[in-house]
N, C-alpha and C positions, 0 to 999 in steps of 0.2 A: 112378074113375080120373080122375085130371088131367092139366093138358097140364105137359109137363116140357123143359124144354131142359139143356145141356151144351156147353163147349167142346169141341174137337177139338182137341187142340192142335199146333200145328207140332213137328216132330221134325227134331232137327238133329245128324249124324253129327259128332262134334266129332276125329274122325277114323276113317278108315276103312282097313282094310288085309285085302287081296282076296288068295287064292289062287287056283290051277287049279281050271278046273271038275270037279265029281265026274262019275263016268261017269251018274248020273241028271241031269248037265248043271245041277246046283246049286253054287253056290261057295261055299265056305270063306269068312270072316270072323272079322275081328274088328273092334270099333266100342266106341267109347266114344258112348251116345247118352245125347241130353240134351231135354227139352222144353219148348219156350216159353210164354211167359202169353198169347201170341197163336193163334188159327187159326180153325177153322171153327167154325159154330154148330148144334148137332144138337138141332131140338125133336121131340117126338114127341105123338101126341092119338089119343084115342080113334076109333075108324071105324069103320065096317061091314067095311073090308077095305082089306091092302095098298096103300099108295100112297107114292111120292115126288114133292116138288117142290125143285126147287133153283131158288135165287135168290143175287144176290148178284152182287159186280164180276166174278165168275168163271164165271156160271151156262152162258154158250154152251159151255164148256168140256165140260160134261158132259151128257148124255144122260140124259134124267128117267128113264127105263125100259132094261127091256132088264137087262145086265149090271151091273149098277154094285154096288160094294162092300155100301153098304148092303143093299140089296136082297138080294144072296144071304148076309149075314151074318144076317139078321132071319128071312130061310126057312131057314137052317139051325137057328137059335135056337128057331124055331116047329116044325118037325122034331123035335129034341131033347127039347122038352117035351109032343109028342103032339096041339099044338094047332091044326098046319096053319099056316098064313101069320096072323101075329098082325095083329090088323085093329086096325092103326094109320095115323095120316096121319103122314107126317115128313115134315119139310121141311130143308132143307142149303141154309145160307148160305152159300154158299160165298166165304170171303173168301180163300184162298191159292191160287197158281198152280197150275195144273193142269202135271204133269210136269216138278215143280220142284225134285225129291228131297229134299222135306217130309213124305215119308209122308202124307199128306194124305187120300187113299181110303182106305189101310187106319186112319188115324186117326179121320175119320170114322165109320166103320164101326163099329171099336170103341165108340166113347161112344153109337152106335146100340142096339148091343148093351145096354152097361148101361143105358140108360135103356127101353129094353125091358124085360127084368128088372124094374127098378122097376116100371114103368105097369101092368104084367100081373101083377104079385105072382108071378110065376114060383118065386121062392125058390132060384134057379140058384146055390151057390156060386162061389168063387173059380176055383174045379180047375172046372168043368165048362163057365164062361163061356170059360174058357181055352184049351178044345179044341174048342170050338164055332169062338171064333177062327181058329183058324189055315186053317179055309176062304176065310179073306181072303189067307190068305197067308206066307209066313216072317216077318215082320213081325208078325203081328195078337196074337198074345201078348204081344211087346213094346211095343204102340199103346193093349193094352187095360188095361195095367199105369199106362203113360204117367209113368214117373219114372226119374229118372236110374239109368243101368246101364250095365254091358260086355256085350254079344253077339257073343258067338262060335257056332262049328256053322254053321249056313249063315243066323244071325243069333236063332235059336230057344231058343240056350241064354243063359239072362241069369243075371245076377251084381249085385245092387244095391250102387251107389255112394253110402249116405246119405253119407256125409260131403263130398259134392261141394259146393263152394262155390255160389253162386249168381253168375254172370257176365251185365253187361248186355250183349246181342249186337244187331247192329243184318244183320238179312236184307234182299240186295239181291237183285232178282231182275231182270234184264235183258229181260226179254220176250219170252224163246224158248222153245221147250219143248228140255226132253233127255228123250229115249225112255227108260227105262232097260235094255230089250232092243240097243238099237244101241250104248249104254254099254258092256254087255258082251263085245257081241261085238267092237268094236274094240280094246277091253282084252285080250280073248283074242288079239287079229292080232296085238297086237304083244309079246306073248309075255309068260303070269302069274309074279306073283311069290308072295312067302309072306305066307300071314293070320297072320302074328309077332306073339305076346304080350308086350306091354310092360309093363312091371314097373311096379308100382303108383307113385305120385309118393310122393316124401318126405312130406309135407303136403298136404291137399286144398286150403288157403287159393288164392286166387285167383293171384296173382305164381306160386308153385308148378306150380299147375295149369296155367297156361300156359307157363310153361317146359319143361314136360312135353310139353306139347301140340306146342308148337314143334319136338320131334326125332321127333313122328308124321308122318302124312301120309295122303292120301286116293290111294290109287290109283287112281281113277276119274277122277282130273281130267284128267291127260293127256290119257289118249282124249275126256273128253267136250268136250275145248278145241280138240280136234282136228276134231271134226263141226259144236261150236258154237262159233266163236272169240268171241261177244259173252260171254263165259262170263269170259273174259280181260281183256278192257275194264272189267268190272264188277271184277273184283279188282283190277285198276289204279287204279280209281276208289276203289275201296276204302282201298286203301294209302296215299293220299291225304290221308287223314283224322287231326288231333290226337287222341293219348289211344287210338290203334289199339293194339294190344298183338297180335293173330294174326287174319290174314285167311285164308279158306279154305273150299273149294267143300264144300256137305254133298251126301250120297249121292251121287247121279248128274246132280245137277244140275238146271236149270241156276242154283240158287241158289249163293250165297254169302253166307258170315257173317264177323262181322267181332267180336270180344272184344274188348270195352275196361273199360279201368278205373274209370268210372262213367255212372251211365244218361245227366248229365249230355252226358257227350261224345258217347257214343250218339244222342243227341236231336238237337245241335249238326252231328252228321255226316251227319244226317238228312235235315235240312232243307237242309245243301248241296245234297248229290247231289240231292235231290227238284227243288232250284232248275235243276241241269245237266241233269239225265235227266230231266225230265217224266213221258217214258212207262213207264220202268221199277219193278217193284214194290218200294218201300222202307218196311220197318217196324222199329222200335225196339222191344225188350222184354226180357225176361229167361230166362233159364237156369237150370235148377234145381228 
């Protein structure tokens, strides 16, 4: 067995539309998600036994032990195949914000997953990696897939988008967390709307797809601009930018992304804000 690593990649809601909560206090959805060439970095190594180490601009963020995504993703994977706690070291770079509505835990998680699989020769199919997942969460099917798709059900039923263009998107993240339980629940105060399915775009090309985009919307933003107003600064900032084409909060926040029409301008808009906000998390990358 060797040592193995794997992106985790950013997940980015390219919109989002929330209904009422079910009576098991889960919400309806639908989402066009999309994920980046950017995110976390999941190595795995042979060991005597279970461990993680996080490192990285983000490592205070998370708790080496204890509950963390990976960790019960790899005991339920090691459950699954009869083996107990699969005795590996992994270690998580963590390079994206912690509570940035990046999916980022359960993205991690998953590339934990298949690179377990790999290390351990496990021989886990597709179907089985997939149900092991979703002990990460509504998300982890869709994290462990990691490629563009519609999720709708309470984010668990996916619909693959191959024909989605590749868009350069530039993620600004402001430097606050957004809960995504307090997202919720202000969402719900101030009274749900419908997880409305919108009708596929004429053409998947880029100008299309965001034209498309442009008559969505993320119902989570409201509220979460409401708890975190630097949420709104960063999209101001955003707008800001030549070559922007659709600016707009992904999941619960408190990121925001920005579509433009080449990496080019992406880059260029990059190095602004980087120059204005210091301290805010800004990356350029791709969609797709």
């Amino acid at each position: 067995m060797t040592t193995l690593s794997a992106l985790a990649p950013a997940k980015v809601n390219l919109f989002l539309h929330v209904g009422a909560p079910r009576p098991d206090g889960y919400h309806p959805l639908c989402s066009l998600v999309a994920f980046a060439n950017v995110g976390d970095v999941v190595t795995v190594a042979p060991a005597d036994q279970l461990s993680l180490e996080v490192t990285g601009p983000f490592e205070q963020g998370l708790a080496g032990e204890g509950d963390n995504l990976v960790l019960r993703a790899l005991r339920a994977l090691g459950d699954a195949a009869g083996i107990g706690e699969p005795p590996l070291a992994v270690t998580l770079d963590k390079r994206l914000p912690i509570a940035a509505g990046l999916g980022g835990g359960s993205s991690d998680a998953a590339a934990a997953l298949r690179l377990a699989n790999r290390a351990l020769s496990l021989g886990m199919d597709e179907a089985a990696l997939s149900e092991i997942s979703r002990v990460i969460g509504a998300d982890g099917p869709m994290c462990l897939r990691a490629r563009t798709a519609r999720a709708e059900g309470i984010g668990d039923v996916l619909t693959d988008a191959p024909n989605m263009a590749r868009l350069p998107v530039l993620l600004v993240n402001p430097g606050v967390p957004s809960p995504t339980g307090a997202v919720y629940r202000a969402y719900d105060a101030g009274g749900a709307g419908q997880a409305d399915r919108p009708s596929d775009p004429t053409h998947w090309n880029p100008p299309d797809v965001v034209a498309w985009l442009t008559s969505q919307r993320n119902d989570l933003e409201v509220p979460a601009i409401a708890l975190q107003p630097e949420i709104e600064r960063a999209l101001a900032a955003l707008r800001e930018s030549e070559g922007l084409m659709l600016a707009r909060m992904s999941g619960s926040g408190a990121t925001v992304f920005g579509l433009f029409g080449s990496s080019a301008e992406a880059q260029e808009a990059a190095l602004r804000l980087k120059a204005q906000y210091p301290g805010w998390w800004i990356t350029p990358g791709i969609l797709g």
